[in-house]
LOBAKOL-600078 format. One record per residue: residue in one letter; x, y, z of N, C-alpha, C, O in turn. Coordinates in steps of 0.05 Angstrom, whole numbers, plus 5000, padded with zeros to 4 digits. Layout:
aXYZXYZXYZXYZ ...
% end
This chain:
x842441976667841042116689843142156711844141946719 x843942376723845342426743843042596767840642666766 x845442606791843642676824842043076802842943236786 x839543036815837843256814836243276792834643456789 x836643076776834942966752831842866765831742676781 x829743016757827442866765826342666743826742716719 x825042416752825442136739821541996752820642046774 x820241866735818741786738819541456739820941296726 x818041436759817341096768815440936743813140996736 x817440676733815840546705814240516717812140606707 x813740386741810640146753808940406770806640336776 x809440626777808040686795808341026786810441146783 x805741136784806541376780806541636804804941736819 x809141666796810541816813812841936809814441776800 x813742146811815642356803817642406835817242486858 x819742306820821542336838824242466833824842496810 x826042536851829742666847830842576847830242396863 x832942536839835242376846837542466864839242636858 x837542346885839442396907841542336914842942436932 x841942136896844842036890844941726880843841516888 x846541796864846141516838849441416851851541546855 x848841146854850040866844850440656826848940646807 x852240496830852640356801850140256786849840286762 x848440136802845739986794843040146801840740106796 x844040296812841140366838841340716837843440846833 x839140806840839741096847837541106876836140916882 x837641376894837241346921836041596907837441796900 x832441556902830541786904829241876928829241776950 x828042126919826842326939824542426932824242626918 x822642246942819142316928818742576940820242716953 x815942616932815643016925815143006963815743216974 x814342836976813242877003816142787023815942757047 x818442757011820842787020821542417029822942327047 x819942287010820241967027822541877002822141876978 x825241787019826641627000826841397008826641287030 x827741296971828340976977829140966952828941116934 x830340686955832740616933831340476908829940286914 x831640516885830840266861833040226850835340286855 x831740116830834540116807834240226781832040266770 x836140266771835940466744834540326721833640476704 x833939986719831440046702829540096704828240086683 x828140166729825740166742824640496742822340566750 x826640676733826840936730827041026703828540896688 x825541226692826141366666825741626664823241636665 x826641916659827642086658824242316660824442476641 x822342356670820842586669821242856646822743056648 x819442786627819642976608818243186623816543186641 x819543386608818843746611817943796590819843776575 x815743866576814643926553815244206547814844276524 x815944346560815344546563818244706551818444896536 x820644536566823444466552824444416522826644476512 x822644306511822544196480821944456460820144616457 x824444396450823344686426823044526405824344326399 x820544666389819544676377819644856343818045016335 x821044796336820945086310818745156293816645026292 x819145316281816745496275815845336247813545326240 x817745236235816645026199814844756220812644676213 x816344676243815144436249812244476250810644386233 x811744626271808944756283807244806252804844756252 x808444896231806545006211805844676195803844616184 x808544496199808244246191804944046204803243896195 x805644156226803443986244800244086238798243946234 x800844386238797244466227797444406204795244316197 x798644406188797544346155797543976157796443886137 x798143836170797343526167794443556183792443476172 x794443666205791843656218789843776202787743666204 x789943916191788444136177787743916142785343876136 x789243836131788643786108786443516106786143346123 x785043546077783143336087784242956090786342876079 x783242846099785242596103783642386074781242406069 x785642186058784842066046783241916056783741786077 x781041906044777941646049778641556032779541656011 x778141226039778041026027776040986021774141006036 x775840885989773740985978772440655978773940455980 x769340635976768540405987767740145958766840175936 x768340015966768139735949765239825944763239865957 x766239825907763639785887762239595889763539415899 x759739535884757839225881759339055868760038835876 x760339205836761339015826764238865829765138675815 x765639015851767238905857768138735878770338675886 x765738655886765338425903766738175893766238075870 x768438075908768837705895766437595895764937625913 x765837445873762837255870764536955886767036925887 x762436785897762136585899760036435875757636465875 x761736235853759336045842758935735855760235595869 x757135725846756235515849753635465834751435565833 x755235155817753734925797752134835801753034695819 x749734775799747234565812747034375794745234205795 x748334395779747434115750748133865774749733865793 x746533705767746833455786748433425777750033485794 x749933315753753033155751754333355760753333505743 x755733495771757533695787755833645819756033875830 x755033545830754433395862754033205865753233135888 x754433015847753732665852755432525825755832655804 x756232225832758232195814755332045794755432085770 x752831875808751931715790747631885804746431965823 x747331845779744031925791741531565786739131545786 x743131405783742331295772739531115787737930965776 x739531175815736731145830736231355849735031375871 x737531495834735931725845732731885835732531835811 x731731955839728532075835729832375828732032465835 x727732485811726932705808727932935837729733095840 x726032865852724832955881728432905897729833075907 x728932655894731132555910734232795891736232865904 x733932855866735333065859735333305859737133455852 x732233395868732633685867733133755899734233955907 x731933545918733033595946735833615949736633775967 x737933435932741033515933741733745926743833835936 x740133905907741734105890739934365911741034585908 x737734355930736634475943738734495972739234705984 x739634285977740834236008743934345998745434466014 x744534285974746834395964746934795970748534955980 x744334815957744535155960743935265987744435485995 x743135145995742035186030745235226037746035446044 x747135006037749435006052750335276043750035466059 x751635326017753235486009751835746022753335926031 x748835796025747835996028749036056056749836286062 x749035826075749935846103752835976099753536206104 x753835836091756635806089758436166084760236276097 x756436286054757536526052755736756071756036996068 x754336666088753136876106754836846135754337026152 x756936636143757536536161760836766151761536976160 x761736626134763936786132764237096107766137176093 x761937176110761037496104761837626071762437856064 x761537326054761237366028759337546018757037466022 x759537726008757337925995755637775970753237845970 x756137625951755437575929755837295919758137225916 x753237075911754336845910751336795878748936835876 x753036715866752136565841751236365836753236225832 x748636185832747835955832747435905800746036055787 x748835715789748335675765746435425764747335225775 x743535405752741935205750741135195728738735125730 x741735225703741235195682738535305666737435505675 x737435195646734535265633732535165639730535255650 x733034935630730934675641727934825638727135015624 x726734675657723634715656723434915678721234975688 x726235055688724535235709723535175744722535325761 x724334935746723334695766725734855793725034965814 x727534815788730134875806729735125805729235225827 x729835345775729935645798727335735811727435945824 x725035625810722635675813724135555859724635695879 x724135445857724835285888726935455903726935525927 x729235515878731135715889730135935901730335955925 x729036115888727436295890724636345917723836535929 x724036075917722936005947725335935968724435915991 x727535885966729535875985730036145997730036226020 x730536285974733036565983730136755998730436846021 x728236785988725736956003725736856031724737006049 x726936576038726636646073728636756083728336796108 x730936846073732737026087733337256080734637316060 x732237446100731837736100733437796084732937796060 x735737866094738537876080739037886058741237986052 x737837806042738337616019736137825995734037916003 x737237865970736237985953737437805929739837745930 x735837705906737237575895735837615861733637705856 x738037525841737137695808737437535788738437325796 x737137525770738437455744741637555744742537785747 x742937345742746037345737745837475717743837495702 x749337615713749637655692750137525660752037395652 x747737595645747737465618749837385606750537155602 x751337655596753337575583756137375590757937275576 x755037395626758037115635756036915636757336715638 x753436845637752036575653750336545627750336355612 x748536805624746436635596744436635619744536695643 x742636535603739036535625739136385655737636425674 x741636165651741535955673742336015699742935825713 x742436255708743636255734741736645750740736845740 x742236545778741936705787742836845813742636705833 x743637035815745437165833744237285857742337435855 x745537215883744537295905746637555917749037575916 x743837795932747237995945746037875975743737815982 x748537875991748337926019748638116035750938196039 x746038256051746638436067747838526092746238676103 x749538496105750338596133747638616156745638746150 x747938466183745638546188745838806199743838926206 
% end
């Protein structure tokens, strides 16, 4: 930047001249004729837009990017959701059942799915898998009264051919 160069102020906007530059400092001249001294990093050069040429491929460069359609990202399938599973067989949540009750095991494997249920709605899991086996029906019959209190929550027969009859799959909705 040399004297007659107009220069904008970094901190303050304002357009100023240069009236005569020094080693560190240049001595500006605001548009209302007030000078005063800064220093040259406090100054950076006022573009002229108007100065900038432009050629004629660039310009045709710029409408054809603006102009063309832009890639969409195309949106995550159902099935390509990460599953969350999760086991309810009592030996996979307790090392011994051995005074435990009926009642006292299906409340573990119930408080078990409650958590996870929290857990992937907290950190915005779409899809979580409860595997509970055949049995008498006892556990998904309860499951199934769990997941109906949360709106959110739509829940199916897993898939057969990875689980077999024993499991059932929850989706989570966004609220």
């Amino acid at each position: 930047m040399k004297t007659g160069d107009l220069v904008e102020l970094i901190d303050d906007a304002m357009v100023a001249k240069i009236v005569k530059a020094y080693p560190d400092t240049f001595l500006i001249e605001s548009e209302d004729g007030f000078q005063m001294e800064v220093a040259k990093t406090d100054v950076v050069p006022q573009l002229n837009y108007l100065d900038i040429d432009f050629s004629a491929a660039d310009v045709q460069q710029k409408i054809k990017d603006d102009l063309s359609p832009k890639n969409k990202k195309s949106k995550k399938v159902l099935r390509d959701v990460p599953v969350i599973e999760v086991d309810l067989h009592i030996h996979n949540l307790t090392d011994s059942t051995r005074r435990m009750s009926n009642y006292d095991m299906l409340d573990l494997q119930l408080k078990t799915a409650k958590q996870r249920i929290e857990y992937a709605i907290k950190h915005r899991h779409k899809k979580v898998v409860f595997i509970h086996g055949v049995g008498e029906g006892v556990l998904k019959a309860e499951l199934e009264t769990l997941f109906r209190r949360y709106d959110q929550i739509t829940h199916y027969d897993a898939n057969y051919q990875t689980y077999g009859v024993g499991a059932t799959e929850i989706y989570i909705y966004d609220n």
